[in-house]
N, C-alpha and C positions, 0 to 999 in steps of 0.2 A: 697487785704486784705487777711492775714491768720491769724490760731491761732496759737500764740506759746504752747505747752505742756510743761512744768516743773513740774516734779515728785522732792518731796522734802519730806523725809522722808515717810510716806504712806498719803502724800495729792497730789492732780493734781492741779495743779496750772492754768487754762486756761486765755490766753493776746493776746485779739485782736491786732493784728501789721499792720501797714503798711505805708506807704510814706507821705498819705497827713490826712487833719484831719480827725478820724475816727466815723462816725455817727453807731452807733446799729441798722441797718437795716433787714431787712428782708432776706438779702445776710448773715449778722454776724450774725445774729440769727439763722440761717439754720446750719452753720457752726460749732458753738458753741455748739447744739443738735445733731448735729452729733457725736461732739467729745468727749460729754457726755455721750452718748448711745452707743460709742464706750470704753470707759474709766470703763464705769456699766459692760460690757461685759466682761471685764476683771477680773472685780469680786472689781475694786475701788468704795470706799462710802466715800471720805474726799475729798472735792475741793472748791477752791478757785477762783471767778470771778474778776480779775484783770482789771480794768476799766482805769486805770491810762491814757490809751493812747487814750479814750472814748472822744469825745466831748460833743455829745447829744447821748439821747437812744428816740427812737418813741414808740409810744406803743404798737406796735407789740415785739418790744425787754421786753420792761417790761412783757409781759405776758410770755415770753421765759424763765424768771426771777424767774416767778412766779413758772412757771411747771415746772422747775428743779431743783428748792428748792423742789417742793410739791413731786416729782418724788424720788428725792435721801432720803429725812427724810423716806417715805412712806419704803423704803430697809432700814432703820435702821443708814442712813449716814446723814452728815453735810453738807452743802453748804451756804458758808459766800461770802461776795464781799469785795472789795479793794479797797482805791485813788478811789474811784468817786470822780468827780469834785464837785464847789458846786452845779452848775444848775443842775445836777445829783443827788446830794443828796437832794436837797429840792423837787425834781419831786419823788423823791423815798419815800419818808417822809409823802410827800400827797398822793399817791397814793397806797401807802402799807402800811397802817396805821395798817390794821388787818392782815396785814401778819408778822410776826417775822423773818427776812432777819439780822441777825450779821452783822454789817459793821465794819470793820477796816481802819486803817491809816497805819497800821504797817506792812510789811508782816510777822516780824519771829514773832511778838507775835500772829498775825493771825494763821499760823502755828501751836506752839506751842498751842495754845488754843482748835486746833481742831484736833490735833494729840491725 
């Protein structure tokens, strides 16, 4: 499992990748706030959480979801998600009802939106 990085315009684009199907674990989850907290350090506040390649998320991922939304708005920046599946969007639906989390379909109007 890694995460791909795509800087596209002044957004980071982070994409779990890897071989077999990928679950939002507490392995991706780690990884993902690493490369988030590596990415803030830099002085970035626009990113994008690319799911597309997601199966399922546990809900130690969704809380990872959470505080990195709550983490980047809190600096002044965006943080939107991408291609979740549906079982991903309807677990996300219910369980962040009172969280406001942007989801797209699209990446360049995702982009474009938070650029």
């Amino acid at each position: 499992m890694e995460i791909s990085i795509e800087h596209l315009n002044s957004v980071v684009i982070l994409k779990p990748i890897g071989t077999n199907e990928l679950c939002f674990d507490n392995l991706t989850s780690n990884l993902i706030t690493a490369e988030i907290q590596n990415e803030l350090e830099k002085g970035q506040l626009k990113y994008i959480l690319d799911l597309s390649n997601v199966q399922y998320i546990y809900s130690y991922g969704i809380s990872i979801v959470v505080d990195a939304h709550q983490t980047i708005l809190a600096r002044g920046g965006n943080f939107t998600l991408l291609n979740p599946n549906k079982t991903i969007l309807a677990l996300l639906k219910n369980l962040l009802s009172s969280v406001k989390i942007d989801i797209y379909f699209d990446k360049d109007k995702a982009v474009k939106d938070i650029s």
